[in-house]
LUMTI-830851 format. One record per residue: residue number from 1; residue in one letter; chain; x, y, z of N, C-alpha, C in turn. Coordinates in steps of 0.2 Angstrom, whole numbers, plus 5000, padded with zeros to 4 digits. Example, Ala and Ser with C-alpha at 12.3 -4.5 7.8 and 13.67 -1.06 7.14 Angstrom:
BEGIN
    i  aa  ch  neast  nnorth   nup  caeast  canorth  caup  ceast  cnorth   cup
    1   a   A   5066    4972  5039    5062     4978  5039   5066    4984  5039
    2   s   A   5064    4989  5035    5068     4995  5036   5064    5000  5039
end
This chain:
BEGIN
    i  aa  ch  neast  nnorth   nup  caeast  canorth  caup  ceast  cnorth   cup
    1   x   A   6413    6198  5461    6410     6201  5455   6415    6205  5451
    2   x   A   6415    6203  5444    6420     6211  5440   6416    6214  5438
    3   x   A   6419    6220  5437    6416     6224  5432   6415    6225  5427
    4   x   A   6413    6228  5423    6410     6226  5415   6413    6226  5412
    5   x   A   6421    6231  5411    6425     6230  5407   6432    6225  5408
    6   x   A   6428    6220  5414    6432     6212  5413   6431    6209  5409
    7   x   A   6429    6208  5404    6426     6201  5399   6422    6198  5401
    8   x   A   6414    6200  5401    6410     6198  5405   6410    6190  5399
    9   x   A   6406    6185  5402    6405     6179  5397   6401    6182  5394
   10   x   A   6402    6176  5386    6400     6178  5378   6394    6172  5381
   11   x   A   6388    6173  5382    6385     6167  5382   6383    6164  5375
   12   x   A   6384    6167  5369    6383     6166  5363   6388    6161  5359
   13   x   A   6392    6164  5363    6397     6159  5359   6399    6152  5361
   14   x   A   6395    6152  5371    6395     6145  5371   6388    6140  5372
   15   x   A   6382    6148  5368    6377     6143  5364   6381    6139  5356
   16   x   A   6384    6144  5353    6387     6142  5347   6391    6134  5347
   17   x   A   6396    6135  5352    6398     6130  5354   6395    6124  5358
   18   x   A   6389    6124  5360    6384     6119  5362   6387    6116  5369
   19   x   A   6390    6121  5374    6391     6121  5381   6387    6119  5385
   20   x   A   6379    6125  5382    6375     6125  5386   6367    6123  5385
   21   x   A   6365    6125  5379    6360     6122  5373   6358    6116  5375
   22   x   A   6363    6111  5371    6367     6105  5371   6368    6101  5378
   23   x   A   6370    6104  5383    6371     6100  5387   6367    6096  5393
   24   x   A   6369    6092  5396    6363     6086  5399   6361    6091  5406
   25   x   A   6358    6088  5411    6353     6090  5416   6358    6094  5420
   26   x   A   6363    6090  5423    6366     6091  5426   6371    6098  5427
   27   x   A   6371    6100  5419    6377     6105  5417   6370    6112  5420
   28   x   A   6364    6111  5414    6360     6115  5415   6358    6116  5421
   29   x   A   6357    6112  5426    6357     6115  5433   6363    6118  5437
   30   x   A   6368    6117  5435    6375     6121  5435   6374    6127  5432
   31   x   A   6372    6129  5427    6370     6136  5424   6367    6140  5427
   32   x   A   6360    6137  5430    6354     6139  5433   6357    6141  5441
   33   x   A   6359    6138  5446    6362     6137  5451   6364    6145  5450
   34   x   A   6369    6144  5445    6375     6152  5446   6371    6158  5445
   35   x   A   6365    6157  5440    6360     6163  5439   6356    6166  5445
   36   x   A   6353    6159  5450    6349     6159  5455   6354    6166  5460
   37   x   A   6360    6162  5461    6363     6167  5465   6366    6170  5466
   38   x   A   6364    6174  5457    6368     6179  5458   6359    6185  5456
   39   x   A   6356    6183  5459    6351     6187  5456   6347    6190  5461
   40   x   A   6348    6189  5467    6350     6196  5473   6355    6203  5471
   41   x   A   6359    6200  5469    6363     6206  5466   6361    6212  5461
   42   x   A   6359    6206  5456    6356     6209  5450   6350    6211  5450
   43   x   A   6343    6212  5455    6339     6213  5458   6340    6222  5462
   44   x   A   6347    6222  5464    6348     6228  5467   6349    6232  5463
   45   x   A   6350    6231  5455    6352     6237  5450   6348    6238  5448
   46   x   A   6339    6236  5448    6336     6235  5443   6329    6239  5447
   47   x   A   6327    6243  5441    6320     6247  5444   6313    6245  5444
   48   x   A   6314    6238  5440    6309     6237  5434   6306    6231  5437
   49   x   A   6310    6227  5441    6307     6220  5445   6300    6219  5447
   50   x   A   6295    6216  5443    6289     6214  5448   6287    6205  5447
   51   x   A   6282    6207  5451    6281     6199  5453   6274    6197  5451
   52   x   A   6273    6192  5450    6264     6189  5451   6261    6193  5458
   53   x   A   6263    6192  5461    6258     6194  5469   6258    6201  5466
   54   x   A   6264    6204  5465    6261     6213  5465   6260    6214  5460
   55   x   A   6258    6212  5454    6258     6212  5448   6253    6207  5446
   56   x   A   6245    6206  5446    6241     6203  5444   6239    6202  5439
   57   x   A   6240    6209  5437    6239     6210  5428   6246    6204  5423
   58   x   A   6249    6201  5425    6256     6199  5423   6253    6192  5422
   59   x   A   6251    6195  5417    6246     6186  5415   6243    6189  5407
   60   x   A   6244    6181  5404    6240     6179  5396   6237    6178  5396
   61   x   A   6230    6179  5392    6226     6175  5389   6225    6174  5383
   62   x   A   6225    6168  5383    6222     6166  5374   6215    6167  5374
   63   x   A   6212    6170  5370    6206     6168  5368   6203    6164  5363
   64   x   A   6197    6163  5364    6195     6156  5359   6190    6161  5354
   65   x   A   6192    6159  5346    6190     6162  5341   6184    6158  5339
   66   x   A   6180    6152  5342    6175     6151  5341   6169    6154  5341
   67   x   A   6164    6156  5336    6158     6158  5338   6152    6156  5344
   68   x   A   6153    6151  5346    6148     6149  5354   6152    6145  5358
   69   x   A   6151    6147  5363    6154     6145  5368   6152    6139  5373
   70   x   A   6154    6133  5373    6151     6127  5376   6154    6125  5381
   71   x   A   6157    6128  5387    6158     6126  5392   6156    6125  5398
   72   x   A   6148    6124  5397    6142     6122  5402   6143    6117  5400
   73   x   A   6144    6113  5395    6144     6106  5393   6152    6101  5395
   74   x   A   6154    6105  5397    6163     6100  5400   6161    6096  5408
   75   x   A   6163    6090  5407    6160     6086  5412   6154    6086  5414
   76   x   A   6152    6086  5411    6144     6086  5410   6139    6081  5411
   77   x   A   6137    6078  5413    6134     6072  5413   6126    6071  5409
   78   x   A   6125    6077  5409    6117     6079  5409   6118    6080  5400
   79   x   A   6122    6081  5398    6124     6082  5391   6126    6077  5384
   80   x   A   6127    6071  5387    6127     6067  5386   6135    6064  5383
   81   x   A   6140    6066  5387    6146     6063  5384   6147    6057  5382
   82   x   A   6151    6057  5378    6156     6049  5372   6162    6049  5375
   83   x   A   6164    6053  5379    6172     6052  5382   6173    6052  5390
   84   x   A   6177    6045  5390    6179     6048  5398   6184    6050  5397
   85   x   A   6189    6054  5400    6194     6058  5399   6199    6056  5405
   86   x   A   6206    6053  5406    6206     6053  5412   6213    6053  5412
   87   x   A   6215    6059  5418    6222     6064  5418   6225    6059  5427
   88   x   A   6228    6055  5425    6232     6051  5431   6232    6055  5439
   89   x   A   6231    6055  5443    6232     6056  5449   6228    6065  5450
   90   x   A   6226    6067  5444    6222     6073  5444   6216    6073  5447
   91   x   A   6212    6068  5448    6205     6068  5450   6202    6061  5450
   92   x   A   6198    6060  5455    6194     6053  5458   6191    6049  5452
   93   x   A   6187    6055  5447    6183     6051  5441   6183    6054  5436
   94   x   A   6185    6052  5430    6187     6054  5425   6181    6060  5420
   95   x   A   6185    6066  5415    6181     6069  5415   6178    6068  5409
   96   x   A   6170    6069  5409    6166     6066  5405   6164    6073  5399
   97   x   A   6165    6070  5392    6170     6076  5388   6167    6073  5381
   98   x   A   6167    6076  5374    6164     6075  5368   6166    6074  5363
   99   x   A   6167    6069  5360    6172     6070  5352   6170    6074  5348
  100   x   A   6165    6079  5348    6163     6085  5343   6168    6090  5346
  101   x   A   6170    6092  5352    6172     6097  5355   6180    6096  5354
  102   x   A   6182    6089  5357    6189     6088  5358   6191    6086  5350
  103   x   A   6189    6084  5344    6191     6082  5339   6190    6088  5333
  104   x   A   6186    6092  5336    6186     6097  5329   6193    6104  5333
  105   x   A   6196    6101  5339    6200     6109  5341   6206    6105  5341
  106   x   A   6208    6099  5342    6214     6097  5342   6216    6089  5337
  107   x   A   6223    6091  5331    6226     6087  5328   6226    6077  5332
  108   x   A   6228    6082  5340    6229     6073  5343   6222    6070  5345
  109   x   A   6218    6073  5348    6211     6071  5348   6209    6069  5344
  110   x   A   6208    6068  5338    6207     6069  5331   6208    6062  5332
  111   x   A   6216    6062  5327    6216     6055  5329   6214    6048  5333
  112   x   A   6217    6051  5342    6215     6046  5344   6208    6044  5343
  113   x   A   6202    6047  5344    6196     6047  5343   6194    6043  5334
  114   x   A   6200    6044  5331    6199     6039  5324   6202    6032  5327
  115   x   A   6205    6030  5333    6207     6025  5331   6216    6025  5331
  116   x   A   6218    6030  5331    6226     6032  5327   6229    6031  5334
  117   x   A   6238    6027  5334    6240     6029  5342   6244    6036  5340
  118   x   A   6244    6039  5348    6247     6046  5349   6253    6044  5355
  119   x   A   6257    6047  5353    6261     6045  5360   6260    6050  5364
  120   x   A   6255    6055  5370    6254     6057  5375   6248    6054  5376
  121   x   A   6244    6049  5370    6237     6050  5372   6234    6047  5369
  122   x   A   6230    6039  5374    6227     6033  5371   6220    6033  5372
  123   x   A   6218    6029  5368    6209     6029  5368   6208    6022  5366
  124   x   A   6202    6020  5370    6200     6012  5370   6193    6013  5371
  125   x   A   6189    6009  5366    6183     6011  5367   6178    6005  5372
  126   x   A   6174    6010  5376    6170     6005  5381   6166    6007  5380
  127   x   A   6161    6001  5377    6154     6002  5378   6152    6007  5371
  128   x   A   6147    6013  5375    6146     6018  5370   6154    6023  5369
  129   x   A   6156    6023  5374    6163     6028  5376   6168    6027  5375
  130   x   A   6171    6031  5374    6177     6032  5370   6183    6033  5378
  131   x   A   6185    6028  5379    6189     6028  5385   6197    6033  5384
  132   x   A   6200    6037  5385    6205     6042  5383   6208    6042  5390
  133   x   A   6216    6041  5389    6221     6043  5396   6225    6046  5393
  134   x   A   6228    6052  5397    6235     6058  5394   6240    6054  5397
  135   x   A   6245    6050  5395    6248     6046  5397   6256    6049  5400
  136   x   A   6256    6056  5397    6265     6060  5398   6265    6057  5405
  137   x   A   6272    6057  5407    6270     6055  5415   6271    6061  5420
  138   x   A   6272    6066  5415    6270     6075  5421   6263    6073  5424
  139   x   A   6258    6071  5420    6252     6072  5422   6251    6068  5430
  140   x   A   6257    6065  5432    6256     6062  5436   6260    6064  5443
  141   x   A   6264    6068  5441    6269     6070  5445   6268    6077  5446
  142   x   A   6266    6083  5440    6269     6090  5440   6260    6090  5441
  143   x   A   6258    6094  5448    6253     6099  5448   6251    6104  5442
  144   x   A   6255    6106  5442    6255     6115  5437   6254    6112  5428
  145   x   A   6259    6105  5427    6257     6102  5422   6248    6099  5420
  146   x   A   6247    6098  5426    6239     6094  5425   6234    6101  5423
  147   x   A   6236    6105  5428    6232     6112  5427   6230    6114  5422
  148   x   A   6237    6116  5420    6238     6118  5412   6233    6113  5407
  149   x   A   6233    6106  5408    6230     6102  5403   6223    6105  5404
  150   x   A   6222    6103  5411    6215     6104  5409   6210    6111  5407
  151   x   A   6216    6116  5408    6214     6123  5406   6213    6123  5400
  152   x   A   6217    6119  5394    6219     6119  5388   6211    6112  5386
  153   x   A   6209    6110  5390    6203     6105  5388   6196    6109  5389
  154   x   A   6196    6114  5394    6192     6119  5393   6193    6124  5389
  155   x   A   6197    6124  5386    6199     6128  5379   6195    6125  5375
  156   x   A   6195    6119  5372    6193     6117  5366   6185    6118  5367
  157   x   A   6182    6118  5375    6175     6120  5373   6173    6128  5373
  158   x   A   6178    6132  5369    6176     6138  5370   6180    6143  5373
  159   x   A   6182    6141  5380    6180     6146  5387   6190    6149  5385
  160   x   A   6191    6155  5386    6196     6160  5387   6201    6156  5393
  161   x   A   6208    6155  5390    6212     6154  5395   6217    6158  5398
  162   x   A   6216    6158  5404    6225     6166  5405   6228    6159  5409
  163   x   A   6236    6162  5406    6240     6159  5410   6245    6164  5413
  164   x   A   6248    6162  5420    6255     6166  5423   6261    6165  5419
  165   x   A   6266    6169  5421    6273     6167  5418   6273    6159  5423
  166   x   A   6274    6158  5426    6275     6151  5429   6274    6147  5425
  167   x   A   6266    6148  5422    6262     6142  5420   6264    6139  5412
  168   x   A   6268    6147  5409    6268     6147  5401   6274    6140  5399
  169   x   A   6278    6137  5402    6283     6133  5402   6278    6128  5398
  170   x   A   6274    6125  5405    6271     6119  5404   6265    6121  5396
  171   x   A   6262    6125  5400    6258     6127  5392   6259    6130  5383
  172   x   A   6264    6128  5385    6267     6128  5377   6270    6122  5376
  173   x   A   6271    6117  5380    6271     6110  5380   6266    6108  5378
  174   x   A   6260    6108  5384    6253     6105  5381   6252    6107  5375
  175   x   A   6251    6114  5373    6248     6117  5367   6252    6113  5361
  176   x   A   6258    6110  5360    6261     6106  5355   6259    6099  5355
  177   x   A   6258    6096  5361    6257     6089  5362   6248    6087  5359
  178   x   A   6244    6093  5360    6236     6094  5360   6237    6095  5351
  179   x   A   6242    6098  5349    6241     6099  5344   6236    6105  5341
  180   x   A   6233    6107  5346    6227     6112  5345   6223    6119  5337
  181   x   A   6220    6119  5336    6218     6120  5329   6226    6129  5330
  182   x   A   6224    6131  5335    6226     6138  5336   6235    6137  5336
  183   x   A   6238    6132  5336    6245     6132  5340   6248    6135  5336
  184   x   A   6247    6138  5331    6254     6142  5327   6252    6151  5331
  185   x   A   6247    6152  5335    6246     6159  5334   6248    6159  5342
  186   x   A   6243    6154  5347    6246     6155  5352   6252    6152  5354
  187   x   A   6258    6148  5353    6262     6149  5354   6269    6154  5354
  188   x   A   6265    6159  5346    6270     6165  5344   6268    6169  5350
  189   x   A   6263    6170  5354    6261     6174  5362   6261    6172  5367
  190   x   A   6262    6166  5369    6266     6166  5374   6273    6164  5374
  191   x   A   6275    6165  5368    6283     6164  5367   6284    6170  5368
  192   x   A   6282    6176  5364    6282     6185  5365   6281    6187  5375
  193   x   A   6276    6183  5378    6273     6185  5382   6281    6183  5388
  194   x   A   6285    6175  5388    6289     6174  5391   6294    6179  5391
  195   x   A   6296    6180  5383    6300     6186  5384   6299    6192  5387
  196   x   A   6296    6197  5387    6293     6201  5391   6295    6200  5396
  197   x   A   6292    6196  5399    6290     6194  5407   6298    6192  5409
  198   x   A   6302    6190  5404    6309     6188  5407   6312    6194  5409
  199   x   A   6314    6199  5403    6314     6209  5403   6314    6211  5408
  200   x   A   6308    6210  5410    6305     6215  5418   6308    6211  5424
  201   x   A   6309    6206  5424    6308     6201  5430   6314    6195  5431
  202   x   A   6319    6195  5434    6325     6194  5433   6323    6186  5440
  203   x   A   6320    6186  5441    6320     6180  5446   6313    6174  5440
  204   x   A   6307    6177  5438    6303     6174  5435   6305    6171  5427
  205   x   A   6312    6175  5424    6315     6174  5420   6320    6167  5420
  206   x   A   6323    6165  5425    6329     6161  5428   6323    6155  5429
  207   x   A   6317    6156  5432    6313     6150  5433   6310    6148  5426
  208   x   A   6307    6151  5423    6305     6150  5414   6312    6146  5413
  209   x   A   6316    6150  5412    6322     6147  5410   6325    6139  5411
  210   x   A   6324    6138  5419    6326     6133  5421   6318    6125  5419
  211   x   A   6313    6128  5419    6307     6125  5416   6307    6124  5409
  212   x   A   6310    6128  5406    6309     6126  5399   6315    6121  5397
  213   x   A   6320    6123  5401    6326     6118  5400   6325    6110  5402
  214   x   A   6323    6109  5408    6324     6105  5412   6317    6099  5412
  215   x   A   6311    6103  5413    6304     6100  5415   6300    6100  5409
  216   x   A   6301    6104  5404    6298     6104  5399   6302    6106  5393
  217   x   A   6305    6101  5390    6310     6099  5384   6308    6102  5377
  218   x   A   6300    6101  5379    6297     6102  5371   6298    6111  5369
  219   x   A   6296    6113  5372    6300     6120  5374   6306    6123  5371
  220   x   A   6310    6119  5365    6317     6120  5365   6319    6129  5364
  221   x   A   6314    6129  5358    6317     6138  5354   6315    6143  5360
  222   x   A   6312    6140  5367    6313     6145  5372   6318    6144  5376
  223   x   A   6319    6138  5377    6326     6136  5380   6333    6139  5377
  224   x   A   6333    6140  5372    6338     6145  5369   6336    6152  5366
  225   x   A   6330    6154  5369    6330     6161  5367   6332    6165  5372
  226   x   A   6330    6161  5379    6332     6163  5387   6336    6160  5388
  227   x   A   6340    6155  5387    6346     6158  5390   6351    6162  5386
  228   x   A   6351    6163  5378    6357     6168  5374   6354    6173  5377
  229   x   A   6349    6179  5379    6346     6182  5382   6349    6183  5389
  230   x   A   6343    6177  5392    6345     6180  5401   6351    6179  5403
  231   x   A   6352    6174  5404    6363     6174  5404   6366    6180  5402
  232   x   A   6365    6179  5397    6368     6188  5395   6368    6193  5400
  233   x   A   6362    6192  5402    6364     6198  5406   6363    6198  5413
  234   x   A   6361    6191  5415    6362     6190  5423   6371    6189  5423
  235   x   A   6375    6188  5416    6382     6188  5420   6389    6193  5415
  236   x   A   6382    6199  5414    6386     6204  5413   6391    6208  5417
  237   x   A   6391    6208  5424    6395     6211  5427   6400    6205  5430
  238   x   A   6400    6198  5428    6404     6193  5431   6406    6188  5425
  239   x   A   6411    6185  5428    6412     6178  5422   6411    6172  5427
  240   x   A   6411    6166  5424    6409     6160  5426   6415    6157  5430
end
């Protein structure tokens, strides 16, 4: 480790330069790697470190600005759904859901439900039902991604969502992909909410970082607000 007044790295000037922004999977997990371990270190200087377990309150919620709340009605049989809904590898039988609900809260629903293709999300009509699969292939692979979705699906009927810092990566993916009536307000909060939680939290910050980089792409203007940000200052006392 040097000291501060070694020249710590400009990580700005090798965002500017597109070193790191810019660079493919590989490079970025070479960035990530050198953050991970140097954050024992950086951990020792810091008073301000909390986590999800000791820190319960370390969590967002969007609220739904709707006047009524319908989420007696999500998967609902007895209610009469027009949609089956079905998230790959998430659940045995697909969730039985309503074009009034999903089409008045979200641009991509909308569409597919007229008819239009969406590239995260097809629809083929069975019968009276409107047959709908999330096709991204996270939904098959990433737990924390499918969650996310369907926290964001009981959003459209109503119901209050809180997410963790962990979760906020994938959920401003979906929230762009969903296209959702709200995405201009909730995005600007849990983008503020990331920051913050990067601030305080020098371990939950490097994982956002490396999720927003890596596993979730659609994320970009996080991907470089955290690393011109976190870098900075996980290798303020070091160069690379």
């Amino acid at each position: 480790m040097t000291s501060a007044n070694q020249n710590p790295v400009d990580i700005n000037k090798l965002i500017q330069e597109n070193q790191v922004v810019n660079s493919n999977e590989e490079d970025l997990n070479k960035y990530f790697q050198q953050g991970v371990n140097y954050i024992p270190q950086q951990q020792e200087m810091t008073t301000t470190t909390t986590t999800q377990e000791t820190n319960p309150e370390n969590t967002l919620t969007i609220k739904h600005t709707a006047p009524s709340n319908n989420i007696a009605s999500f998967n609902d049989a007895k209610t009469f759904p027009n949609i089956e809904f079905v998230i790959p590898c998430a659940m045995d039988e697909p969730l039985l859901l309503h074009d009034m609900m999903l089409g008045t809260s979200s641009t991509t629903f909308a569409a597919v439900i007229n008819g239009e293709k969406q590239p995260n999300c097809t629809g083929e009509r069975k019968g009276m039902r409107l047959h709908m699969e999330w096709i991204d292939k996270r939904a098959k692979t990433d737990e924390k991604y499918r969650n996310v979705l369907i926290k964001w699906l009981r959003f459209c009927y109503g119901e209050d969502q809180t997410f963790n810092a962990d979760e906020c990566p994938a959920a401003l993916t979906v929230l762009l992909q969903m296209k959702l009536n709200c995405q201009d307000e909730a995005k600007g909060k849990i983008e503020a909410f990331m920051m913050e939680t990067a601030k305080k939290n020098v371990e939950s910050g490097a994982k956002m970082l490396y999720d927003c980089a890596i596993k979730y792409e659609n994320a970009a203007k996080m991907k470089q607000i955290i690393l011109t940000w976190h870098w900075q200052r996980l290798f303020l006392h070091r160069t690379i």
